[in-house]
Rosetta silent file (secondary structure, phi, psi, omega in degrees, C-alpha in Angstrom):
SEQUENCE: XXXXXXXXXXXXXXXXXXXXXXXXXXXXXXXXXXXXXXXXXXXXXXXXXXXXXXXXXXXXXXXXXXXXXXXXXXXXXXXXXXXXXXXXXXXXXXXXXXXXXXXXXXXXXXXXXXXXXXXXXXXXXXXXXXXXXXXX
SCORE:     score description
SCORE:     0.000 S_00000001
   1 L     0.000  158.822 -169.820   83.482   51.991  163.102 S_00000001
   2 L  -116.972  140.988 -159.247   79.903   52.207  163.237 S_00000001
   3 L   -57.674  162.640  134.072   77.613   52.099  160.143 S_00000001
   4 L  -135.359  147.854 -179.806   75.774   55.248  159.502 S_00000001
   5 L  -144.735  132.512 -172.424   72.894   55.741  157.621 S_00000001
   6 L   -62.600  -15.481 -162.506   70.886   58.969  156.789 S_00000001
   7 L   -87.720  -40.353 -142.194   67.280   56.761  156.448 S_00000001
   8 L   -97.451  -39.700 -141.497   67.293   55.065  160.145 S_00000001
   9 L   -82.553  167.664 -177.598   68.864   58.730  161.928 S_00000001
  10 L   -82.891  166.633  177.412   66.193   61.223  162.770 S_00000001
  11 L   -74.895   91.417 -172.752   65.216   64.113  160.781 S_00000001
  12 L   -92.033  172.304 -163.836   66.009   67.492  161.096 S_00000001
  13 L  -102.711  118.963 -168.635   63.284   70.371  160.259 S_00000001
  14 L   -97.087  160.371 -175.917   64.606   73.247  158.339 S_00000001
  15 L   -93.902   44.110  173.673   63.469   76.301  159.179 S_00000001
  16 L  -114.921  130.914  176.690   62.170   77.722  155.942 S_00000001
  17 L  -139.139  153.937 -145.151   58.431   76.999  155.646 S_00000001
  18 L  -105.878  136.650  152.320   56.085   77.874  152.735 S_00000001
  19 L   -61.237  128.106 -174.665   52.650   79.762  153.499 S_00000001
  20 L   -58.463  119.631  175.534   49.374   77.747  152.684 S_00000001
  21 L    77.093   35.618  141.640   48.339   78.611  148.784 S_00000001
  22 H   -53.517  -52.594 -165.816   51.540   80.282  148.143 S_00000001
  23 H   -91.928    5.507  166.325   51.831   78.492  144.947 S_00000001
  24 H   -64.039  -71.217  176.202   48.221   78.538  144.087 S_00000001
  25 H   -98.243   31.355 -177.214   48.301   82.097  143.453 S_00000001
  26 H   -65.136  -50.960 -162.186   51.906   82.932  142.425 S_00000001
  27 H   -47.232  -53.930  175.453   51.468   82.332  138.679 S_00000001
  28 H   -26.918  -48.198 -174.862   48.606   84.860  139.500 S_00000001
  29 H   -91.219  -13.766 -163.677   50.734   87.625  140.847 S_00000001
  30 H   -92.224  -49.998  152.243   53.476   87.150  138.665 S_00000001
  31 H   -33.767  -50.877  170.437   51.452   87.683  135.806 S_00000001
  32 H   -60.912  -57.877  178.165   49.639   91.234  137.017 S_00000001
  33 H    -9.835  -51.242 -148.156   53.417   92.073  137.188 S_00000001
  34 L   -82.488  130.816  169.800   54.163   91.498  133.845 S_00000001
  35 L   -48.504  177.086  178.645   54.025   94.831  131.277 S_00000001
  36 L  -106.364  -28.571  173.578   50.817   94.032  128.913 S_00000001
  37 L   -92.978  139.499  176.352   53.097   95.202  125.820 S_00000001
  38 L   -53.305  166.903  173.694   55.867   92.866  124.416 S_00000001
  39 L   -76.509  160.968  157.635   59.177   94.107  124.696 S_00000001
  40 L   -73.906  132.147 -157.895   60.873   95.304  121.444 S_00000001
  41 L  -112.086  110.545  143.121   63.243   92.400  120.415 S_00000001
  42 L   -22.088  105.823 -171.828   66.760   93.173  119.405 S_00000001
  43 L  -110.844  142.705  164.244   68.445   91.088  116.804 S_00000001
  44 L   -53.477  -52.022 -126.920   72.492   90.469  117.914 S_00000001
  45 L  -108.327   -1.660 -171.252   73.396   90.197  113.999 S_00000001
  46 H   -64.049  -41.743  158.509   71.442   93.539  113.238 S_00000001
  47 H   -65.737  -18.538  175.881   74.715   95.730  113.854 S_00000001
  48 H   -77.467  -60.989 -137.533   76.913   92.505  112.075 S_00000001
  49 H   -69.748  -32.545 -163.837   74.584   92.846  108.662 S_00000001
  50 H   -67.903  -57.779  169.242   75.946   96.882  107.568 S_00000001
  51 H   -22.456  -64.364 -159.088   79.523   95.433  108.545 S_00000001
  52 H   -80.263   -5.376 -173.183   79.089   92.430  106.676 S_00000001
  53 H   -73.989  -59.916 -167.961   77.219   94.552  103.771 S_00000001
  54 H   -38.484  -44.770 -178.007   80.042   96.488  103.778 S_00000001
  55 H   -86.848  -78.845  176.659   82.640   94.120  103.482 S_00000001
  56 H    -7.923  -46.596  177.062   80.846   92.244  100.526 S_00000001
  57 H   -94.776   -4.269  171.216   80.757   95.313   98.399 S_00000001
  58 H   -58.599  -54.046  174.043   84.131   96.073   99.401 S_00000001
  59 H   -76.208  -77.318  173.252   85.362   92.606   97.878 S_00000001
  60 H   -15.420 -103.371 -116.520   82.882   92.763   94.756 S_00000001
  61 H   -78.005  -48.870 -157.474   84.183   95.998   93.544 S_00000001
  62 H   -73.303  -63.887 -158.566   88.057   95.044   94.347 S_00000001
  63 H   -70.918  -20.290  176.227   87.677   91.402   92.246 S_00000001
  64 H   -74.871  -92.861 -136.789   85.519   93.267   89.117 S_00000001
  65 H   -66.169  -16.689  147.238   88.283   95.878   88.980 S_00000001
  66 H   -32.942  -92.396  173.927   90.890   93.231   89.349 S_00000001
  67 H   -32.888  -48.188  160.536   89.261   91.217   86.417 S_00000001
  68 H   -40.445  -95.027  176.927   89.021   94.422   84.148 S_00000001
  69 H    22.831  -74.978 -152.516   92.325   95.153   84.824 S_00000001
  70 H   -96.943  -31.184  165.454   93.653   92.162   83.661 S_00000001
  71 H   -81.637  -28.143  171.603   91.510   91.568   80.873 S_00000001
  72 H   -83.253   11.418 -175.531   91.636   94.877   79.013 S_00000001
  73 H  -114.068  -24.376  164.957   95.440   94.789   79.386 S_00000001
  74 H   -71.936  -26.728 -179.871   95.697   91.125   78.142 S_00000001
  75 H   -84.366  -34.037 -172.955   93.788   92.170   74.925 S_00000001
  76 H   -87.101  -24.735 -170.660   95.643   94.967   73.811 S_00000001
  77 H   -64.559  -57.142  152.507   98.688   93.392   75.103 S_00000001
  78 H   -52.040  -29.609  139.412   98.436   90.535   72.857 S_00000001
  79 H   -30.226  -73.621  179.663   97.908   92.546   69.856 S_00000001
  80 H   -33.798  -57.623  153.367  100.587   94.125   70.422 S_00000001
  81 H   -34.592  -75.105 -159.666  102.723   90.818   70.962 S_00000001
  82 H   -41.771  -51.843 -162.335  101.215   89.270   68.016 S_00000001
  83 H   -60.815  -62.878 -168.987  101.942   92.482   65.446 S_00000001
  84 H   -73.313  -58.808  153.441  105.541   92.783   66.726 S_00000001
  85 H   -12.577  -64.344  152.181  106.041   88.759   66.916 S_00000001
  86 H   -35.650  -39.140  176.206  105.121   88.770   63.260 S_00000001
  87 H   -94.489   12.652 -165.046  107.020   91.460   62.232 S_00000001
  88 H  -133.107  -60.035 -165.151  109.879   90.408   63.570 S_00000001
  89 L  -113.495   26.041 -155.105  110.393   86.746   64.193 S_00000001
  90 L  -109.286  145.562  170.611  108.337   85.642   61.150 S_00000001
  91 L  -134.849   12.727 -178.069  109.727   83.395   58.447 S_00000001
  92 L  -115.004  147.748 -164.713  107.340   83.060   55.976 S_00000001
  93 L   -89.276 -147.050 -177.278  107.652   84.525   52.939 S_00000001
  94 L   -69.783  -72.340 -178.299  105.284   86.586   49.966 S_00000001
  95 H   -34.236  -37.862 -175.420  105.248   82.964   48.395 S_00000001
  96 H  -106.084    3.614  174.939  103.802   81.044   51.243 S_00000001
  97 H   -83.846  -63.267  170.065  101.288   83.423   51.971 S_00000001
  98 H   -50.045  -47.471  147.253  100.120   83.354   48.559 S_00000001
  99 H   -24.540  -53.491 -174.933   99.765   79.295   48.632 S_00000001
 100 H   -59.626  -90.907  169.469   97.747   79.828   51.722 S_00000001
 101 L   -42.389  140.194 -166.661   95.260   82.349   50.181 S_00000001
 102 L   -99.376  145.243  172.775   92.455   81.574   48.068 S_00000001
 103 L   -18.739  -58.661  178.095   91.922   83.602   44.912 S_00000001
 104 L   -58.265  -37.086 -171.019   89.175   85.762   45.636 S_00000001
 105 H   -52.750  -54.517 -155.326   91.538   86.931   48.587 S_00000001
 106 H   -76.279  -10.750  179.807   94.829   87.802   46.563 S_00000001
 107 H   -76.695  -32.320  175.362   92.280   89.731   44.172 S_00000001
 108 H   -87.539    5.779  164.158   91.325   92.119   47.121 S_00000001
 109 H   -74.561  -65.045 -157.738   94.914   92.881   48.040 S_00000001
 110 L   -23.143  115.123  155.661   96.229   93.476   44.369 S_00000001
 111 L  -102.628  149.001  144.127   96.814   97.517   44.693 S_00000001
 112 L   -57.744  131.219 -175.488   97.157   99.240   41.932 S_00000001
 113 L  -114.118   30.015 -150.167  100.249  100.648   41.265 S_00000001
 114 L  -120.250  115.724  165.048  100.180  102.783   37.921 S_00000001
 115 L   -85.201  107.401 -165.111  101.643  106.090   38.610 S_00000001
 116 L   -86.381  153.777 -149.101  101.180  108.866   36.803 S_00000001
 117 H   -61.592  -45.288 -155.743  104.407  110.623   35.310 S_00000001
 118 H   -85.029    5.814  172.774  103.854  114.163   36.201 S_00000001
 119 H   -63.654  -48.828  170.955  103.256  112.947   40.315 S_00000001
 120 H   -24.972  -71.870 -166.366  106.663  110.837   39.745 S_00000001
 121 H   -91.119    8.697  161.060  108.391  113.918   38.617 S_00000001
 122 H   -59.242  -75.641  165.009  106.897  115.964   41.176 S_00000001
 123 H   -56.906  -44.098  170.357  108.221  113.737   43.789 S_00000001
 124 H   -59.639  -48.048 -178.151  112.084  113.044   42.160 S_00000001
 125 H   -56.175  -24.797 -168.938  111.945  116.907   42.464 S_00000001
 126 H  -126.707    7.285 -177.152  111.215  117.563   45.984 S_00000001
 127 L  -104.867  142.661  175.383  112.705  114.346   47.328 S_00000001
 128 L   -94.929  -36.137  174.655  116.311  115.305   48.347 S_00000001
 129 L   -88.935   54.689  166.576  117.284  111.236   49.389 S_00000001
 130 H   -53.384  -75.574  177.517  116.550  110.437   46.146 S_00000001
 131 H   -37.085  -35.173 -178.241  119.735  108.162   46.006 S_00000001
 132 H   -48.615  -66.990 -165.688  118.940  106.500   49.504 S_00000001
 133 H   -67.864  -20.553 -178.955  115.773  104.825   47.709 S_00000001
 134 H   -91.594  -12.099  168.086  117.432  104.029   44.281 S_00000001
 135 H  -118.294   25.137  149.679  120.153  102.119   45.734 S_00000001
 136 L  -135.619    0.000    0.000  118.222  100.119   48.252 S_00000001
């Protein structure tokens, strides 16, 4: 087979040819072309940011009322526990309470209890389950 090589074979001449000082004064012409005011520029994410606005306060408001939620229902809830869980499942008695308490404290409980006679017989009178309370 016989070598070939494009540098040794002759050249052919394409037939597109350039006019003399085309490219002198293109920039020139391209330029008159051009508007004189910029264009107004578009931002892509400008239609994204209301969306994304949107969504943001969407989550915010859902995770606050979430978080109430569960905290004002956790406060009262645990009251609630606590009161009946005391009153209920509690084993300590008058006695160990009083150990516990410091003086001044058992002085601000102390109620009086001095009845007077004619409330007493007021009350014996108009209560009909009078027995119910004297034998428990």
């Amino acid at each position: 087979m016989k070598e070939f090589r494009l540098d040794n074979e002759p050249k052919i001449a394409s037939g597109f040819k350039t006019p003399e000082g085309y490219f002198e004064d293109l920039s020139e012409k391209i330029n008159k072309n051009l508007p004189n005011s910029e264009p107004k520029v578009i931002s892509i994410f400008q239609k994204r940011k209301t969306w994304m606005y949107g969504i943001a306060a969407v989550l915010a408001i859902s995770i606050s009322v979430v978080f109430y939620q569960q905290f004002q229902s956790t406060e009262t809830l645990d009251a609630e526990f606590l009161e009946n869980y005391i009153a209920r499942n509690t084993t300590v008695s008058e006695y160990d309470l009083l150990e516990l308490l410091e003086k001044e404290d058992i002085e601000k409980i102390q109620i009086d209890l001095e009845i007077q006679d004619d409330i007493l017989e007021e009350t014996m009178i108009h209560n009909t389950n009078l027995e119910h309370y004297l034998t428990n």
